[in-house]
N, C-alpha and C positions, 0 to 999 in steps of 0.2 A: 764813757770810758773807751780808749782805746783796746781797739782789736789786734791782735798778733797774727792771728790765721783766720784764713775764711774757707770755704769750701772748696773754693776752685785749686788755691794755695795749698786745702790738704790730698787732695785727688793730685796734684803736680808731686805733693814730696813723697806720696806712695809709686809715683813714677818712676822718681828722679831727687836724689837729696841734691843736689848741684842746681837745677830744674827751682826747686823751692827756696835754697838762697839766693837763686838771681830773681826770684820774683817778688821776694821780699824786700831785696836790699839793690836792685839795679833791674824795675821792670821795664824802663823804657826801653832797653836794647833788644827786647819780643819783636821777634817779624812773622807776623799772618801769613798766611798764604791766601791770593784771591778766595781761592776754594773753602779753605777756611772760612773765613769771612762770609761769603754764601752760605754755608753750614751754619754760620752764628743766627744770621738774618733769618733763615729757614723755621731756627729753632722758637727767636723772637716770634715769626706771625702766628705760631704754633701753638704757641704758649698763651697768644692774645685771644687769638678763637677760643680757647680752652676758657679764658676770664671773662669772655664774651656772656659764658652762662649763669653767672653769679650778677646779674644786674646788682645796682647800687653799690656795689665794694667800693671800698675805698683804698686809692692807691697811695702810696706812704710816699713811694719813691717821686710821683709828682709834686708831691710837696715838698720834701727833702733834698730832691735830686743826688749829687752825688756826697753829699754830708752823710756816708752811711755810718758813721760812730752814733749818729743822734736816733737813727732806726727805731734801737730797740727798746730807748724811754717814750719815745712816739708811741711806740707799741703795745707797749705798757700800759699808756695814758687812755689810749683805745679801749683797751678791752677789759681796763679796770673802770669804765667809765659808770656813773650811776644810771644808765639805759642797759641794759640787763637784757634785751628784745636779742635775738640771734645775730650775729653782724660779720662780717668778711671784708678781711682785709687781703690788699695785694701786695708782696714786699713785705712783708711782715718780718721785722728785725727780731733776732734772740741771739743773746751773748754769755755764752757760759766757758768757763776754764780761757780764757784770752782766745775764742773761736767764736765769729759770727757769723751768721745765716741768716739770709734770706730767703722764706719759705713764699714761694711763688704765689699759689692761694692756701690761705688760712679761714674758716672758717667758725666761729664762735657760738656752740651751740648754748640751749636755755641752761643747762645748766653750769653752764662755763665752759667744758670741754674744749678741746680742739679736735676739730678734721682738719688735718693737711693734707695738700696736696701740691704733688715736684711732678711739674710738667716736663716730659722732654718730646722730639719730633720722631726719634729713632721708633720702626716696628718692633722690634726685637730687648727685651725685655735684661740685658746686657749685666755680666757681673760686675760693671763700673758704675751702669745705673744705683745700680742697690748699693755700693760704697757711696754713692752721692747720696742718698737718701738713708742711708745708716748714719753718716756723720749730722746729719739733719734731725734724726728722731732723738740720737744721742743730748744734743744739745736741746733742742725743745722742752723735750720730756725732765729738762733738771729745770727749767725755767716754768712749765705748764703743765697742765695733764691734758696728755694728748688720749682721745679718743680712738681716732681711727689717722691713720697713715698712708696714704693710698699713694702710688706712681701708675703717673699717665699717659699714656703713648701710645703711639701711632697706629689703627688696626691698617694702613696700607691705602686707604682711601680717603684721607683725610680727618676720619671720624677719631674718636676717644674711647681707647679702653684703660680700666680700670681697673689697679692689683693692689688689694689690701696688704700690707705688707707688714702690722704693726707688730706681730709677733717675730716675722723673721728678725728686723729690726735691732726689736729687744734684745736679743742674744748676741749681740755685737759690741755690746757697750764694751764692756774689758777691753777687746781687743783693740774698739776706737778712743779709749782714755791711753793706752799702753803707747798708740801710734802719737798720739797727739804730742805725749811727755817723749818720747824718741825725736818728735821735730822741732821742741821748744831746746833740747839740748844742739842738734843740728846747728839750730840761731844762735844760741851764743858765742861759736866759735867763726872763723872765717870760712871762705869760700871751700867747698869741700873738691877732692880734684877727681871728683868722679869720671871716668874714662867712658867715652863715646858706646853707641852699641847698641841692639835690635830695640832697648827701652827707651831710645829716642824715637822712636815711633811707632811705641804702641803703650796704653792705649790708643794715644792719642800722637798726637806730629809736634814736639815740641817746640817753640817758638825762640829755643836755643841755642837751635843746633848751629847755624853758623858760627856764633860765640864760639861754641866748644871745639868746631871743626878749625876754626883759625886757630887753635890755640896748639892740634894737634900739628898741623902745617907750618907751625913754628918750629916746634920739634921737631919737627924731620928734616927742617932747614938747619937747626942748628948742630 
């Protein structure tokens, strides 16, 4: 089934409702910054050492590559399998309320359970991290029972620390079912004319802002 929103698209529209309909409906006009882009890569080897330690996983996204609507019956297939033995997946697709997630490692204990775990590179334990991995537990936990929920990042020297986080989590559901129905309404109308300002860059650097800076330098020509 198609997805509507995914994680990165719900972290953009708590940014930016303008941010979230161009990334929905006109992503190619996103421009990276080098920096950026080093920041992605950094995150990527980050993420890979981290999968380093779960020998034998299986990675979904190698098989699938960028077919991610098919993810989350892949997923499915996996862990409702008749081998029953503990097993970890990488990319682990789940699709709930038109939002999909990829939980970076998943692991499947004996008795079904889920550990996940949302790698990032960052040392610092971030209030955007934990909206990333809130909207992650949110949707998981309607699709699985999640065991334990752990985010993992950076002690400063490369190493892995570990923050259970499932209870925080939990108490966020209302507020990420509330955000999600605020963005599905956002989608149905047209481009929103959200006006320039400090939350093009921050959290994050959005990939917009020329888009929107052209639009104000029209204005001021016209």
């Amino acid at each position: 089934m198609p997805h509507l929103l995914s994680k990165s698209k719900y972290i953009r529209g708590l940014q930016c409702e303008r941010a979230l309909w161009l990334d929905v409906f006109n992503p190619r006009i996103a421009r990276y910054s080098a920096e950026q882009m080093r920041r992605f890569d950094r995150g990527r080897e980050f993420e890979y050492a981290f999968k380093d330690t779960f020998p034998g996983g299986i990675d979904i996204s190698a098989e699938l590559k960028r077919n991610v609507d098919a993810y989350p019956e892949r997923t499915a297939q996996l862990l409702d399998g008749t081998d029953k033995s503990p097993l970890t997946l990488f990319e682990a697709g789940f699709l709930y309320d038109d939002v999909l997630v990829l939980a970076d490692v998943v692991h499947r204990n004996a008795d079904g359970s889920l550990d996940v775990y949302e790698v990032k590179s960052g040392n610092v334990l971030s209030d955007t991290y934990k909206r990333d991995a809130a909207l992650q537990h949110y949707v998981i936990s309607h699709c699985r029972e999640i065991n334990k929920f752990s985010l993992v990042f950076n002690d400063g020297n490369g190493s892995f620390l570990k923050e259970n986080l499932t209870e925080e989590l939990e108490s966020q559901h209302d507020e990420i079912a509330s955000n999600i129905a605020a963005m599905k309404e956002i989608l149905r109308h047209g481009e929103p004319a959200t006006p320039t300002g400090q939350h093009c860059l921050e959290p994050y650097a959005c990939p917009y802002q020329h888009y929107c800076a052209q639009g104000v330098r029209q204005m001021s020509l016209f």
